[in-house]
C-alpha positions as CSV (number, residue, x, y, z in Angstrom):
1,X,32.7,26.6,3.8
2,X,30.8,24.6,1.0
3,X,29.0,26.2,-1.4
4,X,25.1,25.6,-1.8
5,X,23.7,24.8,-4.5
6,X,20.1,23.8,-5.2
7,X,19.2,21.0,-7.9
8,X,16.3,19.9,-9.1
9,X,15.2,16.1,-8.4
10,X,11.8,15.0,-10.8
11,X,9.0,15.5,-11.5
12,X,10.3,13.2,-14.4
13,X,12.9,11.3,-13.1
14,X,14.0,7.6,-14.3
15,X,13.4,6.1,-10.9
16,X,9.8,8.1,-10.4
17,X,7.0,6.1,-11.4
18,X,4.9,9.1,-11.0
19,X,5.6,13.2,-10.4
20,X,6.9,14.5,-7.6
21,X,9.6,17.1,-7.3
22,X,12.3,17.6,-4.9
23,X,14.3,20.7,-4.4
24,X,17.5,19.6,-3.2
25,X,19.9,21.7,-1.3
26,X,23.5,20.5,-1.8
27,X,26.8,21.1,-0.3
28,X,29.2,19.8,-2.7
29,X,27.3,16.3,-3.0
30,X,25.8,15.8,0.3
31,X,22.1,16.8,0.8
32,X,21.4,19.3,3.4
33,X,17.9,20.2,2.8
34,X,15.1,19.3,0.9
35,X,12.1,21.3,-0.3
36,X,8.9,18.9,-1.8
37,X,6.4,20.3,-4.9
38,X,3.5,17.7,-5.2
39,X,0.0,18.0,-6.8
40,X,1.2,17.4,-10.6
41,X,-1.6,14.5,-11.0
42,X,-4.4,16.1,-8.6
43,X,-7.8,14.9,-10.1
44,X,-10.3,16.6,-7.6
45,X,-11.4,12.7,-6.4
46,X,-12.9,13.9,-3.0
47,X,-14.6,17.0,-4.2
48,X,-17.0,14.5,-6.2
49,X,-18.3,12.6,-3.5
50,X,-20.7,15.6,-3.3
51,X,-22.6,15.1,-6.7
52,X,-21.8,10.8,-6.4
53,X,-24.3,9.2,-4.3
54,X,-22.8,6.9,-1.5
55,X,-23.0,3.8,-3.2
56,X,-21.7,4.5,-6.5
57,X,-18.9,6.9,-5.0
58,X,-17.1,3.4,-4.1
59,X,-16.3,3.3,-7.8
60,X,-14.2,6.7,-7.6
61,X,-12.4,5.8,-4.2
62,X,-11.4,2.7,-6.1
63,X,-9.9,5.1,-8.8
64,X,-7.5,7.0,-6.4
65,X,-5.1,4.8,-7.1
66,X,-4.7,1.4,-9.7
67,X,-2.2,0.0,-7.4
68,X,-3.8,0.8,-4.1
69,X,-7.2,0.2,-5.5
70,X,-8.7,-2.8,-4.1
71,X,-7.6,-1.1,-0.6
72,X,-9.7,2.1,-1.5
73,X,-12.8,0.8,-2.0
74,X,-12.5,-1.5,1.3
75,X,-11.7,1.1,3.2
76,X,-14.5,3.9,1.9
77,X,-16.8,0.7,2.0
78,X,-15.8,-0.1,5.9
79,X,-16.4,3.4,7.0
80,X,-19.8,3.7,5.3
81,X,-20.9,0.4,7.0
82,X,-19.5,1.3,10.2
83,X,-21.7,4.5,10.2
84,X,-24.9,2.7,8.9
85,X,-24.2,0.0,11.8
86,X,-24.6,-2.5,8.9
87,X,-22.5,-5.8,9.9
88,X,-22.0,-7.7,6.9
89,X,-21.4,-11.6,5.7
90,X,-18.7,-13.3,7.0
91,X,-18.1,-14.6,4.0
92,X,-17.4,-10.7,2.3
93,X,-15.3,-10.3,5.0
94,X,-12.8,-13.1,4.3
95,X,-13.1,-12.5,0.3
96,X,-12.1,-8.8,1.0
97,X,-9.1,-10.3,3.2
98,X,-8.2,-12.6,0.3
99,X,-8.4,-10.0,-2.1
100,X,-7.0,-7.1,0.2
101,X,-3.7,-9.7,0.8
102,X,-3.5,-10.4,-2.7
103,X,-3.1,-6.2,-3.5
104,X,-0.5,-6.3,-0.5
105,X,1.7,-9.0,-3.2
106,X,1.4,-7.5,-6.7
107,X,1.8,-4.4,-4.8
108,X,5.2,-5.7,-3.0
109,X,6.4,-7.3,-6.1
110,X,6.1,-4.0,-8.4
111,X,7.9,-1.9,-5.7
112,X,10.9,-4.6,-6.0
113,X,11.3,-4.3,-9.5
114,X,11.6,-0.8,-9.4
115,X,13.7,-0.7,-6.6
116,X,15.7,-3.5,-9.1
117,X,15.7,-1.3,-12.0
118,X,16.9,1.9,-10.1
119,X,20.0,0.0,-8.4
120,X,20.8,-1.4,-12.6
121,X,19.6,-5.3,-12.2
122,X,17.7,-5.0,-15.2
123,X,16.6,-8.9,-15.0
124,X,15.2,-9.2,-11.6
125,X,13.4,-6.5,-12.8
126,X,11.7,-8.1,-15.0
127,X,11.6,-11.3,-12.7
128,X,9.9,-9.4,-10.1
129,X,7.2,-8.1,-12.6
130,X,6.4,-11.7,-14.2
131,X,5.8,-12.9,-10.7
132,X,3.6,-10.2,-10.2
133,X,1.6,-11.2,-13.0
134,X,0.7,-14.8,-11.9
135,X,-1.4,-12.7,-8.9
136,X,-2.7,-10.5,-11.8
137,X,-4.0,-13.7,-13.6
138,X,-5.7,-14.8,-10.7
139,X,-7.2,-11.2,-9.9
140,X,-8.6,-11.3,-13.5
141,X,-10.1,-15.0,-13.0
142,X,-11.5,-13.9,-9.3
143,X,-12.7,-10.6,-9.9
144,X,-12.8,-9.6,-13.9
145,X,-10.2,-7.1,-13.4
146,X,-6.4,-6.7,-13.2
147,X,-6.4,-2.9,-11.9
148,X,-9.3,-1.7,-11.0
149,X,-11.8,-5.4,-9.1
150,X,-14.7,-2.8,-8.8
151,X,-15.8,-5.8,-6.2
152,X,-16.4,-3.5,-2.6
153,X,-19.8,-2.3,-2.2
154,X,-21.7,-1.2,1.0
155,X,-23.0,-4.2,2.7
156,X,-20.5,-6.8,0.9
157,X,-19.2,-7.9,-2.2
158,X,-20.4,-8.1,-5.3
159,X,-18.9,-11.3,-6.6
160,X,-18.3,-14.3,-5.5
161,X,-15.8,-17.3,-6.0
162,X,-15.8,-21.1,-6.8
163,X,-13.5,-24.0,-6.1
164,X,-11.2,-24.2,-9.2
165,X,-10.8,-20.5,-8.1
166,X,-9.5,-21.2,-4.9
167,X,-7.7,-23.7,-5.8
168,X,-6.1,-21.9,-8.7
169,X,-5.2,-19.4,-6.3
170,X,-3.4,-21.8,-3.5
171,X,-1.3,-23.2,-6.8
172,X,-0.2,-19.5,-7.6
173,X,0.6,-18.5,-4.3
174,X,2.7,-22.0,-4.0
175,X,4.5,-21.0,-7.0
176,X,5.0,-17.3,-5.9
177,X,6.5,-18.4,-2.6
178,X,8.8,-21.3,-4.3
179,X,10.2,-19.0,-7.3
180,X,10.5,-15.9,-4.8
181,X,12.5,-17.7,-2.7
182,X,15.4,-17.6,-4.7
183,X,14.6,-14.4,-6.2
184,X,14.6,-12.7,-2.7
185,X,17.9,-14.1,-1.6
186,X,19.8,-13.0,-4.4
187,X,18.4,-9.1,-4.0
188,X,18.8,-9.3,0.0
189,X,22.5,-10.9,-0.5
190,X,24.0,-9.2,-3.5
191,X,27.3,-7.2,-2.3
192,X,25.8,-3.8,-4.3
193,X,22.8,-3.6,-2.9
194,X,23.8,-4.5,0.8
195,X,26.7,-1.7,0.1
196,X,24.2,0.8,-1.4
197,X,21.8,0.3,1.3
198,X,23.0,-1.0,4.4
199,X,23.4,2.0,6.7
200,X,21.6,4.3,4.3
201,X,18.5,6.5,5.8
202,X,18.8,5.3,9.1
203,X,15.2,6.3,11.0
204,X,15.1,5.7,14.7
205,X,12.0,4.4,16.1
206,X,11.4,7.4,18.2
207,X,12.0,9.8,15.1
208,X,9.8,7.4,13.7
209,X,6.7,7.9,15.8
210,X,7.6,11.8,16.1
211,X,7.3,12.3,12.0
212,X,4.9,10.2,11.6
213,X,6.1,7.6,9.7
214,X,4.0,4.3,9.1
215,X,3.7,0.7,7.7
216,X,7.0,-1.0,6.8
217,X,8.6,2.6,7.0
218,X,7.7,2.4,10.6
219,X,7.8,-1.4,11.2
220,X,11.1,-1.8,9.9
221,X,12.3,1.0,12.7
222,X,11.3,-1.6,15.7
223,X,7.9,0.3,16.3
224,X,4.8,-2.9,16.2
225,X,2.1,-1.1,15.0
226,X,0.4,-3.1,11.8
227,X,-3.6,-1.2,11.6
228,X,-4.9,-5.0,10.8
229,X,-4.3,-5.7,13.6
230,X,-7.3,-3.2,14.7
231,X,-9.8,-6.0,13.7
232,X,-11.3,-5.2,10.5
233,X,-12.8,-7.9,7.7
234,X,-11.7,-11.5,8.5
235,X,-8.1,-9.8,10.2
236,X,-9.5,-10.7,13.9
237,X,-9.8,-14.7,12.9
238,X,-6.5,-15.1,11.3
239,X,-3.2,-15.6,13.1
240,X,-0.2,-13.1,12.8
241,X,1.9,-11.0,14.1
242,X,3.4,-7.9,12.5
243,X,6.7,-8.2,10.9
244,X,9.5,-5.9,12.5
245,X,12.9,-5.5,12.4
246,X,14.8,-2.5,14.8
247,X,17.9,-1.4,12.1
248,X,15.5,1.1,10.2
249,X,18.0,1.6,7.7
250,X,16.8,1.5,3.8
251,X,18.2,-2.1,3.9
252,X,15.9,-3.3,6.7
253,X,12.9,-1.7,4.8
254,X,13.5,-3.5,1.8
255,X,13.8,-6.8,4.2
256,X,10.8,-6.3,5.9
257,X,8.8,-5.9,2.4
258,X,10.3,-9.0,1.5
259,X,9.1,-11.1,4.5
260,X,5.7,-9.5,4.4
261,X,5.4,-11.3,1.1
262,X,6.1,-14.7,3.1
263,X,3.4,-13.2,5.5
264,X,0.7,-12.2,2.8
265,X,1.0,-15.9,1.2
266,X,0.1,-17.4,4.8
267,X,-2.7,-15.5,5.3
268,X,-4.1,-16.0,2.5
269,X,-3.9,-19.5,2.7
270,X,-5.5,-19.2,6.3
271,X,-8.4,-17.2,4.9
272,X,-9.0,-19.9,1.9
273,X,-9.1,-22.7,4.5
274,X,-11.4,-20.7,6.8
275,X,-13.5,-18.9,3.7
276,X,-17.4,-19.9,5.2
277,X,-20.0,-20.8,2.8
278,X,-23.4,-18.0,2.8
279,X,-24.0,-14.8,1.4
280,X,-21.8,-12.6,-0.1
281,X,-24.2,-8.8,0.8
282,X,-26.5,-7.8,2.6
283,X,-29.4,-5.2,1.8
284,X,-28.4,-1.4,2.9
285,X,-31.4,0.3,3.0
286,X,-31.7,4.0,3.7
287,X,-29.0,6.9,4.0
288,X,-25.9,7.1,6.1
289,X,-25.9,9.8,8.9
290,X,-23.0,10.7,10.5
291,X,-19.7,10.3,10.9
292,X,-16.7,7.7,11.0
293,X,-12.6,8.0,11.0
294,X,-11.6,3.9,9.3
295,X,-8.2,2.9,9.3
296,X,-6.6,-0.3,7.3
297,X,-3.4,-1.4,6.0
298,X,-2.5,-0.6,3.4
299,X,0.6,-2.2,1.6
300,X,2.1,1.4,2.5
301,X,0.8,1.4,5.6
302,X,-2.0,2.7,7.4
303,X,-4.5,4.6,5.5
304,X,-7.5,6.7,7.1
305,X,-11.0,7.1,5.4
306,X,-13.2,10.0,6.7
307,X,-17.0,10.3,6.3
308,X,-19.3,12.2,7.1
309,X,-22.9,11.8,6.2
310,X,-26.0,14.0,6.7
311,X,-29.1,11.3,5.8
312,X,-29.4,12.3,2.4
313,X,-27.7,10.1,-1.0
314,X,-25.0,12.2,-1.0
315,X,-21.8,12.6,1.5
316,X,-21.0,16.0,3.0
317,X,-17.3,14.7,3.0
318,X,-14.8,12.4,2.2
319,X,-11.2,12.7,3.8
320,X,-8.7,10.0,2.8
321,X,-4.9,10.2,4.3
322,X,-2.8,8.3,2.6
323,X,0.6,6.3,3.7
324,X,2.8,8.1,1.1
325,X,1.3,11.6,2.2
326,X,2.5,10.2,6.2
327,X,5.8,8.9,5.1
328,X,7.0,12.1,3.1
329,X,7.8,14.0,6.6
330,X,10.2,11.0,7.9
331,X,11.7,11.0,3.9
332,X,12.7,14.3,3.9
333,X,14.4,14.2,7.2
334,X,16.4,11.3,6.3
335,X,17.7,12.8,3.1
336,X,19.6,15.4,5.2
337,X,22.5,14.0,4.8
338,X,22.8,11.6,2.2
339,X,24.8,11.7,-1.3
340,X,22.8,12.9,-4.2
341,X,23.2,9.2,-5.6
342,X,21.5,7.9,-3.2
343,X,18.4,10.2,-3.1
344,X,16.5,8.1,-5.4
345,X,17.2,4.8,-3.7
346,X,16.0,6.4,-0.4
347,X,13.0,7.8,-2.3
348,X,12.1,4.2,-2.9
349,X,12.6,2.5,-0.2
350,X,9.8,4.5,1.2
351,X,7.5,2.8,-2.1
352,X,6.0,6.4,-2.8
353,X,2.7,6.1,-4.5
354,X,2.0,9.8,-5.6
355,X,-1.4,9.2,-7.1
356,X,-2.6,8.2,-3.6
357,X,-1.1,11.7,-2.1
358,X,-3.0,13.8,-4.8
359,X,-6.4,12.7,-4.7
């Protein structure tokens, strides 16, 4: 018999982008359990929304996360409309679609440079990042920011866009699909990484529904579940269909993250040419009361926002599950088994964003 041995994976780690630690139980080199520690970054982010009134608490749901943020305040904003019954401009809801698919490609583009880095391509590394920062530009001329849009508020947006920035947007996301193309087909066709991932972390779609797993996690497992699908902003109006493919094996993940990019491009370019002229708010007047579960898409995969209001200024509670904090279950299962070189490839193939997880 093998002996055990435990060994610890992070919280600083060359392949984490953020702290999260893993006991791992070994048997010589093969992984045959694994024990999680989070809550290294936890900031307290829901406990605030007590002493933050309802509108300004949309600048902390923002700040749960720089890469996710965009996402945040959409989603906190959505369930605050929803229990106010306050239906807002069409022309908000394709601007938050435009800006939610923009997040979904700088947020794509980041996870396959790291993904790069960890498996040694140093320079598509840095390819996937310079790509990433043509979106950035046109999130900075768009919104004023390249992190954090502040943009979401109850009832709407708060800024508006022109022509030259449209346009400048349809030129970027031209460019983005032309130099990715190449880019993509050299990652998804390289000998190491098919070797490395192919067959590695294989998650059946059953096991997949059973753990919980979701977005391209589950997607890539042949379950067709995509929560835009649920009709939220200017999602009902556009034409899609979710992108799945049935190996669920870390290679199909990475795949499917890769065509979503494809996807993200094409609806934004439906939303541009659909983008109706009027307002960009509308008035909310008075105090929520009551309560509503909102679910979007994240570029993890499906988030959940819980309210629940009591007709004063200030929320009783704010609940957010995050994809990360759903996909951890169906990681740690799939790491039984593996070789401890390949734990922190299967760690990202998930895209972990632990600042999400520890609100």
């Amino acid at each position: 018999m093998a002996k055990q041995s435990i060994v610890p994976f992070g919280p600083q780690h060359p392949v984490l982008p953020e702290p999260v630690h893993l006991d791992l139980v070994l048997e010589d080199e093969v992984v045959v359990g694994a024990v999680p520690s989070i809550g290294f970054v936890h900031r307290g982010l829901e406990k605030l929304v007590e002493t933050k009134d309802f509108k300004n608490y949309v600048y902390i749901a923002e700040r749960v996360c720089g890469i996710c943020s965009f996402g945040h305040g959409m989603g906190y904003c959505e369930a605050i409309e929803r229990v106010m019954n306050v239906e807002i401009p069409p022309r908000a809801k394709y601007l938050r679609t435009i800006w939610m698919e923009m997040s979904r490609v700088h947020s794509h583009l980041l996870w396959l440079g790291l993904l790069a880095d960890a498996l040694g391509f140093e320079s598509l590394f840095m390819q996937s990042w310079r790509l990433r920062e043509k979106i950035l530009d046109v999130f900075d001329l768009m919104t004023g920011g390249r992190v954090i849009f502040s943009v979401n508020t109850p009832g709407g947006v708060l800024k508006d866009v022109d022509g030259d920035m449209l346009r400048q947007l349809l030129r970027t996301v031209d460019e983005l699909q032309k130099e990715l193309r190449p880019v993509a087909d050299s990652f998804l066709r390289e000998y190491t990484v098919g070797s490395r991932l192919h067959g590695l972390g294989v998650l059946g779609p059953e096991q997949a529904v059973e753990l919980g797993a979701v977005g391209p996690m589950l997607r890539a497992s042949g379950v067709r579940y995509d929560a835009r699908q649920l009709g939220y902003a200017a999602y009902p109006e556009l034409d899609f269909e979710p992108v799945v493919l049935t190996e669920g094996d870390s290679y199909a993940r990475c795949e499917l993250r890769l065509r979503e990019l494809t996807q993200s491009f094409d609806l934004i370019r439906q939303a541009v040419g659909k983008l109706p002229e009027g307002p960009i708010a509308v008035p909310v007047k008075g105090n929520p009361d009551g309560e509503y579960f909102m679910r979007i898409e994240q570029p993890r995969g499906e988030a959940v926002y819980y309210v629940r209001a009591n007709g004063t200024k200030f929320l009783d509670r704010f609940r957010l599950r995050t994809p990360t904090t759903s996909n951890i279950p169906p990681m740690l299962e799939l790491l039984h088994g593996c070789q401890l070189a390949d734990v922190a490839l299967l760690i990202l193939t998930i895209d972990p964003c632990i600042s999400c997880t520890e609100r």
